[in-house]
N, C-alpha and C positions, 0 to 999 in steps of 0.2 A: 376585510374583517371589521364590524361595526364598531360602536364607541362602546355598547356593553361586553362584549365579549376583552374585548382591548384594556377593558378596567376590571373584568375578572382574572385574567392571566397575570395582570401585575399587581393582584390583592396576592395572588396563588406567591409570585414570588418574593414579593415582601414581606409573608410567612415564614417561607422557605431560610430567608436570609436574618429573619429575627431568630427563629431557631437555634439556625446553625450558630448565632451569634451569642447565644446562650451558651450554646456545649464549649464555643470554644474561649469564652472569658472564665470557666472553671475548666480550662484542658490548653496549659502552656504551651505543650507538642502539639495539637490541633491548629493551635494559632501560628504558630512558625509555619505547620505545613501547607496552612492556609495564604502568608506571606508567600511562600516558595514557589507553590501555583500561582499569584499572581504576578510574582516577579517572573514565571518561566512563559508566561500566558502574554506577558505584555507589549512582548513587540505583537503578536497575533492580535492580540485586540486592539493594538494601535493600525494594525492593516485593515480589520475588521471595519473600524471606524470610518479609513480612509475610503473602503469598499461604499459601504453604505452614503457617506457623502457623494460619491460619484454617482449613486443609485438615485438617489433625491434627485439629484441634479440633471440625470436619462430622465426621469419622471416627468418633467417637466417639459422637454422635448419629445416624450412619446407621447402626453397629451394635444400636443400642437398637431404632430403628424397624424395622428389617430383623429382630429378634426377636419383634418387638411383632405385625407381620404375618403371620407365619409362624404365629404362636400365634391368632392371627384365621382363617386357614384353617385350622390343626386342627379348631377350634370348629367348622367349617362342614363337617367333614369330608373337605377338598379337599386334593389333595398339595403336600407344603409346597417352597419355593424350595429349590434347591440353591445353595451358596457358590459353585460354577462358573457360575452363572448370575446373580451378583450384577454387575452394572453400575453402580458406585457416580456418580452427578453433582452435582459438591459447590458448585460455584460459581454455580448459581444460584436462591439464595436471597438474591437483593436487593430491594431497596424501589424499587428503578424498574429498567426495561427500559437496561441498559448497549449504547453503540457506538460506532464510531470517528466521531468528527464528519468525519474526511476524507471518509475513503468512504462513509459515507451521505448527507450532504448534496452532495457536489459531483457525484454521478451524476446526484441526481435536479434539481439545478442544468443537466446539460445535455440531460436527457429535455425537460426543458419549454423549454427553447434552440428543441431542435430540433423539439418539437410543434409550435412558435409556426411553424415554418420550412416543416414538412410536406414534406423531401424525399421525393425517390424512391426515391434511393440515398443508403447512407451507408458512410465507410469510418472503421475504425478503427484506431488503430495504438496497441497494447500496453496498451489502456487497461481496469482492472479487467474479467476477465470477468463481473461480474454484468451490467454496462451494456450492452456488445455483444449478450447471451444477452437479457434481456428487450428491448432495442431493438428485436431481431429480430421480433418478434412482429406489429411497426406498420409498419416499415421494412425494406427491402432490407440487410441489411447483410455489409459484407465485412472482417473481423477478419486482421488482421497482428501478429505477436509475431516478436521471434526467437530464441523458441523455441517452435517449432508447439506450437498446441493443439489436441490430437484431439477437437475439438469435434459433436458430429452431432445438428442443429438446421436445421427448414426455416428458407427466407428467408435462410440467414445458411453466409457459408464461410468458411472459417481457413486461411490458410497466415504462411509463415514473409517476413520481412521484415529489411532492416538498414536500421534509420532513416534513419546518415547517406549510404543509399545506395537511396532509393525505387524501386522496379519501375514506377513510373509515369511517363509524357513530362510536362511541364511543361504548366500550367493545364489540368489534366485532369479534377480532382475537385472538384465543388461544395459537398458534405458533408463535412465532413474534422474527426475528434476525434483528441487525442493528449493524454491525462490523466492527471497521476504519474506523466510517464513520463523529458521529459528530463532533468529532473535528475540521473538515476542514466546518463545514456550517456557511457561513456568512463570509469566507476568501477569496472569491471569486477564489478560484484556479481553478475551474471547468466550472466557468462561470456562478457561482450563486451570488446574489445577496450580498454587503456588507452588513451586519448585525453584530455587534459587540453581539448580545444576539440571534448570530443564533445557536448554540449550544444549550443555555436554552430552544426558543424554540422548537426546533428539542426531546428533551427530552420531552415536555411536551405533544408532539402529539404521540409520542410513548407508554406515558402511558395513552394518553386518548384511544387508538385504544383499546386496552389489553384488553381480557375479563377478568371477574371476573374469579381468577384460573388458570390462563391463564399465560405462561411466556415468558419473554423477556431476550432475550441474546443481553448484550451491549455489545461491545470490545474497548477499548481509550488507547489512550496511559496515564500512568502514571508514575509521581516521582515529582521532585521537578516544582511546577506550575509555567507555562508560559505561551504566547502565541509566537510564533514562525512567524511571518507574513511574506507570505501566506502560510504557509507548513500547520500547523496544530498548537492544543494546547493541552499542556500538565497537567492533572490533578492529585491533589493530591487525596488519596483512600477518602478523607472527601468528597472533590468537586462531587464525581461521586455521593456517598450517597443521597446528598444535592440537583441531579437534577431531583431525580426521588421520592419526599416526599411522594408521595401517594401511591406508592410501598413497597414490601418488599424485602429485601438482603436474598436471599435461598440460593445460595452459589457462591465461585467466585474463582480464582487464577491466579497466577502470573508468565508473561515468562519473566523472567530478565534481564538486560542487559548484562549479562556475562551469562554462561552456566549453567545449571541445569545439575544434576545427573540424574533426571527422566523426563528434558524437560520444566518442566512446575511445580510451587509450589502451592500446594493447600493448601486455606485459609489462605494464609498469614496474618500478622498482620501488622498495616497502619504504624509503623516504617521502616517496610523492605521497603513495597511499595513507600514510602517518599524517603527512601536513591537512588533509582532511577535514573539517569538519563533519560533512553528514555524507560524504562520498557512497557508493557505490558498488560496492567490490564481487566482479562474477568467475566463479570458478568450475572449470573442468578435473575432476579429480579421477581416476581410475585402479581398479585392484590389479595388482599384477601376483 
């Protein structure tokens, strides 16, 4: 990125922040909400920082090696790298393989759910597409988001859905996942609709779809309850019981917010799951 361009984006944001700096010295509530974000934002942008300092610091080691190469195909006679073609990737140079403990363990939490199950069909609603996209491989499956994924994979179709309003008649589907999903309905991050009981009902249409027999895989995050506004909310292991009454608990476990010995704890008790901060919590629910 040049020096002009570099000095237009931070005219752009030092607008942005006179602005905004205006509305909120005549708007109390603006200014508080403004503190709250950056008192909730601050350990993140204190990693952020940490990140980027490490990043300068790759930079200066990938310049060396990227000379050091260059002078290794002269040697060999071959034409050397151009600068337009340098593709710098600085972060990973770690001493183990980094990932989101949510989403790597709680997918493959409901791959083996549903191995164990062997449907025929499976339906999904808004749940990571890595899961739907390899499920599909074993299984029929039918993916719902609402907001379509132009998906184009055998075994497997995508359209658009609104949780708290299913396209499907009642006790209809006997496979049925909805994973990281209700937490965020009715917080409008996605571009859905405010609803402070979009979460309840987002629950409730889930277990009207359910055949008799039939199960459902939730996934929410769990530990001490909140709402987080707009990220998502967090439930306690009573709250998740409590959204789905006309269901049963078949079975459920826990990916914690520190590390597990085996990944993942099964059947925890709602003390551990409480003690929690941004826990995990996956469940098997079914109609009888």
């Amino acid at each position: 990125m040049n020096i002009r361009v570099r000095a237009a984006n931070f005219l752009k944001f030092l607008t942005v922040v006179a602005r905004f700096s205006v509305v909120a010295w005549n708007n109390t509530n603006l200014s508080r909400m403004f503190v709250a974000c950056f008192q909730n934002d601050s350990e993140q942008t204190q990693l952020e920082l940490e990140r980027l300092t490490r990043k300068q610091t790759a930079m200066v080691g990938f310049y060396e090696e990227f000379k050091a190469f260059n002078y290794l195909l002269a040697e060999e006679g071959r034409s050397s790298i151009s600068q337009e073609e340098q593709y710098p990737c600085l972060d990973d140079r770690t001493e183990q393989t980094g990932f989101d403990r949510h989403y790597i363990y709680h997918p493959a939490w409901a791959a083996r759910v549903i191995a164990a199950r062997n449907p025929e069909h499976h339906v999904d609603i808004s749940s990571t597409l890595h899961f739907a996209t390899i499920l599909s491989a074993f299984v029929k499956v039918e993916f719902f988001d609402f907001r379509k994924a132009p998906l184009t994979l055998s075994n497997l179709t995508s359209n658009e859905a609104d949780l708290t309003q299913l396209p499907f008649r009642s006790d209809a589907i006997k496979s049925l996942s909805c994973m990281h999903v209700i937490e965020h309905i009715g917080l409008g991050r996605y571009g859905d609709p405010i609803d402070i009981d979009g979460d309840k009902k987002a629950a409730r249409e889930l277990s009207r779809v359910l055949a008799p027999d039939g199960d459902l895989l939730v996934v929410v995050p769990v530990g001490r309850s909140r709402i987080q506004f707009n990220a998502h909310r967090i439930y306690s292991h009573e709250q998740v019981i409590e959204m789905f009454p006309d269901l049963i608990l078949v079975e459920h476990a826990l990916i914690p917010d520190g590390e597990a010995e085996d990944g993942l704890i099964e059947n925890p008790d709602s003390k551990l799951i409480s003690s929690q901060s941004y826990g995990c919590g996956c469940y098997v629910f079914s109609k009888r």
